[in-house]
C-alpha positions as CSV (number, residue, x, y, z in Angstrom):
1,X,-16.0,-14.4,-82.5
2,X,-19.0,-14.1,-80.4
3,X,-20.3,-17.2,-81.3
4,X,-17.3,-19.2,-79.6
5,X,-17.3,-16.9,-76.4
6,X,-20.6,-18.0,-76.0
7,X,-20.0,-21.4,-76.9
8,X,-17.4,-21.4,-73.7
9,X,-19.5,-19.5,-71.6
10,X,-22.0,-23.0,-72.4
11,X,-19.2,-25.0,-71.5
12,X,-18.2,-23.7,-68.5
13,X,-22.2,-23.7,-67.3
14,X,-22.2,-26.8,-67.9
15,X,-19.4,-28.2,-66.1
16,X,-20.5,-26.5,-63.0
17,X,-23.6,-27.7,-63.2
18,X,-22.4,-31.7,-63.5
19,X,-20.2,-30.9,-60.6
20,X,-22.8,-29.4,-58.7
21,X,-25.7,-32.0,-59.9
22,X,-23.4,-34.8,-58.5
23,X,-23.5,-34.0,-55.1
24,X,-26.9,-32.3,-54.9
25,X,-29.6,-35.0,-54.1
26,X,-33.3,-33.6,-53.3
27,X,-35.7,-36.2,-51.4
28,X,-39.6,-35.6,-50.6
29,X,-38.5,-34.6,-47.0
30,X,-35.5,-32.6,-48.2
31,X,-36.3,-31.6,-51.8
32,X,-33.6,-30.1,-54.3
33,X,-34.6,-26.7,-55.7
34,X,-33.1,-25.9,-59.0
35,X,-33.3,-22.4,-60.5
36,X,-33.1,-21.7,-64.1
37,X,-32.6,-18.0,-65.1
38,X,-32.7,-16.5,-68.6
39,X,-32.4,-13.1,-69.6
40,X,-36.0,-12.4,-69.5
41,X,-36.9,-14.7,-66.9
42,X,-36.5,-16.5,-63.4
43,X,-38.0,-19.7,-62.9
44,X,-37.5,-22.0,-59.7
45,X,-38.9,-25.3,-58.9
46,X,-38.3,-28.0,-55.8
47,X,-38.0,-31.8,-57.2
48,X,-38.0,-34.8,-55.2
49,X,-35.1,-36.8,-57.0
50,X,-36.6,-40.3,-55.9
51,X,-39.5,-40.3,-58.1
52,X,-38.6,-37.6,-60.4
53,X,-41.6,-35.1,-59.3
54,X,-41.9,-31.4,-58.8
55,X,-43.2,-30.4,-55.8
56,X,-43.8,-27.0,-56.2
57,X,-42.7,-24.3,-58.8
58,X,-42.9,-20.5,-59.4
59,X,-42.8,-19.3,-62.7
60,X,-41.7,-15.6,-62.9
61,X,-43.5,-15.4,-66.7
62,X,-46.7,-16.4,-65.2
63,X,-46.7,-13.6,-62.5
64,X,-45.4,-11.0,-65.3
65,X,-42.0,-10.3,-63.7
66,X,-38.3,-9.7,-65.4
67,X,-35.2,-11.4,-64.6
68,X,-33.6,-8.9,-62.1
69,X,-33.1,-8.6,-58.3
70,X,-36.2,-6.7,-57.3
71,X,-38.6,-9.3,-59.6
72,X,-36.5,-12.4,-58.5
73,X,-37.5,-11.1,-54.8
74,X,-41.4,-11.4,-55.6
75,X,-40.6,-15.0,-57.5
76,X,-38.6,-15.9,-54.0
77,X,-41.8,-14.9,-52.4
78,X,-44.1,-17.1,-54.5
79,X,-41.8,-20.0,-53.9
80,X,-41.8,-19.6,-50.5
81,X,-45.8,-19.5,-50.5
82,X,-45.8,-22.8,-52.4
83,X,-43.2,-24.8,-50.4
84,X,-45.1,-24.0,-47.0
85,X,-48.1,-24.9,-48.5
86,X,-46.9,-28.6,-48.7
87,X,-45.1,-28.6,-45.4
88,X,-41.6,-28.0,-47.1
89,X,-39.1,-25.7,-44.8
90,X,-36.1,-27.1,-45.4
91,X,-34.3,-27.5,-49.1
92,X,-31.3,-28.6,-50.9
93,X,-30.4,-25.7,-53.2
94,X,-29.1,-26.3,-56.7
95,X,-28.2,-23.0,-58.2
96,X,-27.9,-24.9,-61.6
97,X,-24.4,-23.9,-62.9
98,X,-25.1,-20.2,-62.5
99,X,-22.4,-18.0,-60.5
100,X,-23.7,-17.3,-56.7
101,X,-24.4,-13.8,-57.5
102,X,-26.9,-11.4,-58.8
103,X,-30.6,-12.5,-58.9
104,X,-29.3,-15.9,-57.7
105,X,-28.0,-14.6,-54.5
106,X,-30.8,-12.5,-54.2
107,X,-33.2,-15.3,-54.9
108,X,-31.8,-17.7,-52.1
109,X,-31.5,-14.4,-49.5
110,X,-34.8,-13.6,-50.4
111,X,-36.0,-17.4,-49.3
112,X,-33.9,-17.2,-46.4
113,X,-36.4,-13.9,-45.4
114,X,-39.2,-15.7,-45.9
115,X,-38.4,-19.0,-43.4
116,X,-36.8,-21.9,-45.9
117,X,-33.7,-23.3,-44.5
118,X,-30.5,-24.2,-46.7
């Protein structure tokens, strides 16, 4: 029983990210940043679609922090530190299938704070 609640719960993920990833585009002036959360940890990344490369990244397991809204706050942070150290202020957010809620929301409010521009 479990097994195929979670195998929908997939599914559904994974149809909102294909819509979403088909309108998102990230550039090196305009870059896309992608989020990917488990239950342990929050992870973020800005990627220039053209060539394929990360630009920056902030990795919530390297700084010791959980997946929840006060932690995601301190990874928004780091982020933030990382994009304006290569001149990035403005991004194309990709919130990777995931409901706008929870640490997403607060992720993206928290990156708002700090100066990046949706």
């Amino acid at each position: 029983m479990l097994k195929s609640i979670q195998k929908r719960k997939n599914k559904l993920r994974a149809q909102r990210k294909s819509r979403v990833r088909g309108k998102v585009f990230g550039t090196a002036e305009l870059p896309r940043l992608t989020v990917y959360k488990s239950n342990k940890h929050f992870y973020a990344q800005a990627i220039d679609d053209n060539t394929g490369m990360t630009l920056a990244s902030a990795d919530g397991r390297k700084l010791g922090l959980k997946s929840n809204s006060e932690d995601v706050k301190k990874v928004a942070a780091e982020m933030a530190k990382n994009l304006a150290s290569k001149n990035i202020e403005n991004v194309v957010f990709d919130r990777n299938g995931y409901l706008y809620h929870g640490v997403v929301a607060s992720f993206a409010d928290a990156l708002r704070e700090a100066g990046i521009k949706f």
